[in-house]
PLY file of the C-alpha trace (Angstrom):
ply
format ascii 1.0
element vertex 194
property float x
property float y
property float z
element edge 193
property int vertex1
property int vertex2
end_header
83.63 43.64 14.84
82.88 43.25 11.18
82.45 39.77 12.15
79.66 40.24 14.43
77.97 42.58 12.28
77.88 40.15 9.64
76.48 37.60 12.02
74.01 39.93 13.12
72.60 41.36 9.65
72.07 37.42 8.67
70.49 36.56 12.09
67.98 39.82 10.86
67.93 38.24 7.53
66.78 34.75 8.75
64.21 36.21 11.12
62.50 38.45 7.95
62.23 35.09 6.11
60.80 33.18 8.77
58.21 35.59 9.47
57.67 36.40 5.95
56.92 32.56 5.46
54.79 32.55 8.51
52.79 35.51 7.17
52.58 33.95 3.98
51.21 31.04 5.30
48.53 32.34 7.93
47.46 34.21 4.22
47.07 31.45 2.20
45.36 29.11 5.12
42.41 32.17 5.46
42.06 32.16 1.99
41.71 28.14 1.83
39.50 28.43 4.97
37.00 30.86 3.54
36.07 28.23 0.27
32.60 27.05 0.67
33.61 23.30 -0.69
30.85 21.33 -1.14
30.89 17.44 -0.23
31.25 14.87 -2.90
27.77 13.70 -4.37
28.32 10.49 -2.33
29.00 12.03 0.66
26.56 14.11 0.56
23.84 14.30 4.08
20.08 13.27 2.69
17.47 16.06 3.83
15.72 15.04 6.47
12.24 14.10 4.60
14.89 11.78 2.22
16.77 10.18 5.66
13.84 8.58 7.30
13.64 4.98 7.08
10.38 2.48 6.11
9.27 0.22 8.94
6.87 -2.32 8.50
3.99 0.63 10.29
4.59 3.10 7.27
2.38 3.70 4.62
3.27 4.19 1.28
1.15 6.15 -0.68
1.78 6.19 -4.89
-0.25 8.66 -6.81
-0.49 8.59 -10.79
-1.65 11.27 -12.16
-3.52 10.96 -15.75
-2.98 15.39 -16.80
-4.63 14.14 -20.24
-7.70 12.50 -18.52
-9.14 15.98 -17.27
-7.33 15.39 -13.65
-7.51 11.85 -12.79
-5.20 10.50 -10.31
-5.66 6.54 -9.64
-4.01 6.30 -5.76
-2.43 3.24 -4.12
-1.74 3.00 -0.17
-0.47 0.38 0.88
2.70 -0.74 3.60
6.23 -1.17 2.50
7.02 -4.75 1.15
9.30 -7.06 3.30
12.51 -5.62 0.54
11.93 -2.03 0.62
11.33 -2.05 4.77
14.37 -0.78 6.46
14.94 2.02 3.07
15.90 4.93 3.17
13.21 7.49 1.59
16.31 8.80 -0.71
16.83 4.75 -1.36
13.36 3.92 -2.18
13.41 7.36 -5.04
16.73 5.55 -6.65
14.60 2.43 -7.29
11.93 4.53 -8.94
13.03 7.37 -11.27
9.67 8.60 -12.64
8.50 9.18 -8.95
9.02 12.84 -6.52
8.51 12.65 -3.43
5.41 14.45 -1.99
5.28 14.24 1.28
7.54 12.28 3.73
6.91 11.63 7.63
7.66 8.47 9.62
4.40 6.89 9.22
3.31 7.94 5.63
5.34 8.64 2.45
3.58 9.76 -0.50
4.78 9.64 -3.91
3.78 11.09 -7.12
4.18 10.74 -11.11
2.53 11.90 -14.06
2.21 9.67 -17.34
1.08 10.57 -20.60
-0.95 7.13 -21.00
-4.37 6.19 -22.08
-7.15 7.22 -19.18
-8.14 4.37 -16.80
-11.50 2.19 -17.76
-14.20 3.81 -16.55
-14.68 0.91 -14.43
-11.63 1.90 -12.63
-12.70 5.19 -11.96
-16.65 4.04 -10.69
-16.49 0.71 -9.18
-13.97 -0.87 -6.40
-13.83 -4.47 -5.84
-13.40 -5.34 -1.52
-11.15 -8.60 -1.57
-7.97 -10.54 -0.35
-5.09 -10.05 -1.04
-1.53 -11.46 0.49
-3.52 -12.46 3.50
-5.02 -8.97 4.39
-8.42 -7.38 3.40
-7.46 -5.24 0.19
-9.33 -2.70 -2.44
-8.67 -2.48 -6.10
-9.93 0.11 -8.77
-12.92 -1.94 -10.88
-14.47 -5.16 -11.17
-13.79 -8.90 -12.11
-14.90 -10.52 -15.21
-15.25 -7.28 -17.51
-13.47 -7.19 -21.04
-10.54 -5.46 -20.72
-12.11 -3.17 -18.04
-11.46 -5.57 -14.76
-10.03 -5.95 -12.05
-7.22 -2.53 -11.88
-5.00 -1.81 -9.32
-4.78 -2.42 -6.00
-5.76 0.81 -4.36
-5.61 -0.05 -0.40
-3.99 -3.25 1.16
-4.85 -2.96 5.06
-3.63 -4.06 7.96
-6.47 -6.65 8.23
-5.89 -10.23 8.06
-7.95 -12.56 7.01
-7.72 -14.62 9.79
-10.21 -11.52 11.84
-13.02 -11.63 9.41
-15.92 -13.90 10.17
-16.25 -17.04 7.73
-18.82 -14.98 5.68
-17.03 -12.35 5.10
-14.30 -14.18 4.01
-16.05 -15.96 1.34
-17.11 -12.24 0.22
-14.49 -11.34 0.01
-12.44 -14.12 -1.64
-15.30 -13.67 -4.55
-14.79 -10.04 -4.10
-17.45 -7.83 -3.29
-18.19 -5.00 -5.66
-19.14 -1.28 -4.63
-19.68 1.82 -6.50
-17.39 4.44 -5.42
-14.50 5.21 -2.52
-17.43 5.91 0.01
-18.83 2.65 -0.45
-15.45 0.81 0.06
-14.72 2.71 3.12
-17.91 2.01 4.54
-17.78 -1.87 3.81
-14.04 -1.81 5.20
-15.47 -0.18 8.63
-18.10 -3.19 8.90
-15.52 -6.01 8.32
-13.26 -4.41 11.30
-14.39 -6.47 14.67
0 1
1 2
2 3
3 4
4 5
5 6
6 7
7 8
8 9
9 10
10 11
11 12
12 13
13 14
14 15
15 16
16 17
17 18
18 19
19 20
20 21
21 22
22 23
23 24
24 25
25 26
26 27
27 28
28 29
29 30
30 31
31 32
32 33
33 34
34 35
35 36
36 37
37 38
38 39
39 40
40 41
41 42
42 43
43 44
44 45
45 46
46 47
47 48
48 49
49 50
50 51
51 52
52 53
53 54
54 55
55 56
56 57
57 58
58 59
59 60
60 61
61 62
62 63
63 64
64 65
65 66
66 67
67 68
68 69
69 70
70 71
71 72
72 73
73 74
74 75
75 76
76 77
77 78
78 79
79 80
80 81
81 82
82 83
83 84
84 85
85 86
86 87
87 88
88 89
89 90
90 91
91 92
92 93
93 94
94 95
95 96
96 97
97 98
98 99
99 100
100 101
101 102
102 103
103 104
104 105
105 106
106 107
107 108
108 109
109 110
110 111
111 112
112 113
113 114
114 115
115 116
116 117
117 118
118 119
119 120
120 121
121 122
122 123
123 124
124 125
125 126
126 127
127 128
128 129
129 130
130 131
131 132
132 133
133 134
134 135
135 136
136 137
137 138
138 139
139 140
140 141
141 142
142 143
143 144
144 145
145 146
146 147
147 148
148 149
149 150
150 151
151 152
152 153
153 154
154 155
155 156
156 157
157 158
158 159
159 160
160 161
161 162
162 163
163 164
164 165
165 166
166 167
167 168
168 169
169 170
170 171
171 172
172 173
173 174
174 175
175 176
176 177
177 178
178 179
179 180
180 181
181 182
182 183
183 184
184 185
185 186
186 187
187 188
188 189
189 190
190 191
191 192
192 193
């Protein structure tokens, strides 16, 4: 009989442990369960605005703003070039660590900066020059031919080729016609457009 008591008091014994080490475990799984571990940097889902990709239809729009030059902000629209199309939004920031991202939908992404530079020629600011450029109708900020104030930066490339624009036109334009102001260039833009 002592025998069996024995065997039964270490049968009890075993089953304490094994339910002890069950407990334990079910306790130290919740606790793991409840961490709030975040995913590696790499790993790591873009936001939405960041995930959407450039096709060849987007429009990329890069604002710099002058704060020194009472507000000015000298804007560029223009589509994706044939390297950045297919990009991620978070892919096109990486290449361009100055710039935050404005606004971001699947047709239009618009960037910003702000640099502490000399202002823009006034030229820049009053005149745009309606020309060519990569085979599509194009405006820049200024004119041609002044010192140090020409020709600035390109400011719309269009979806216009050259090839649509009547043979006068095109010579215009591959002179490059001058107008005073954004008004001007929108309203020579709508009179090129068959």
């Amino acid at each position: 009989m002592a025998l069996g008591r024995k065997q039964a008091v270490t049968a009890t014994l075993v089953a304490v442990a094994i339910l002890g080490g069950v407990a334990a475990g079910a306790y130290w799984w919740r606790l793991d369960a409840g961490r709030d571990e975040r995913a590696p940097a790499a790993r790591k889902p873009a936001p939405p605005a960041r995930a959407a990709t450039l096709t060849a239809e987007t429009r990329l729009v890069e604002r710099t703003r002058y704060p020194a030059c009472r507000g000015v902000v000298l804007e560029t629209e223009r589509p994706p070039t044939a390297l950045e199309t297919g990009w991620r939004v978070a892919d096109l920031l990486r290449s361009r660590d100055t710039w935050r991202l404005v606004e971001a939908t699947p047709d239009r992404v618009v960037l910003e900066r702000e640099v502490q530079e000399p202002c823009p020629p006034q030229a820049w600011l009053r005149y745009r020059t309606v020309g060519l450029h990569q085979g599509r109708v194009a405006v820049y900020y200024g004119r041609p031919g002044e010192q140090g104030d020409g020709l600035g930066p390109l400011r719309l490339l269009t979806t216009v080729p050259e090839e649509r624009l009547l043979p006068g036109d095109r010579r215009r334009l591959e002179r490059g016609l001058v107008v005073e102001g954004e008004a001007e260039a929108w309203h020579v833009l709508e009179s090129l457009t068959p």
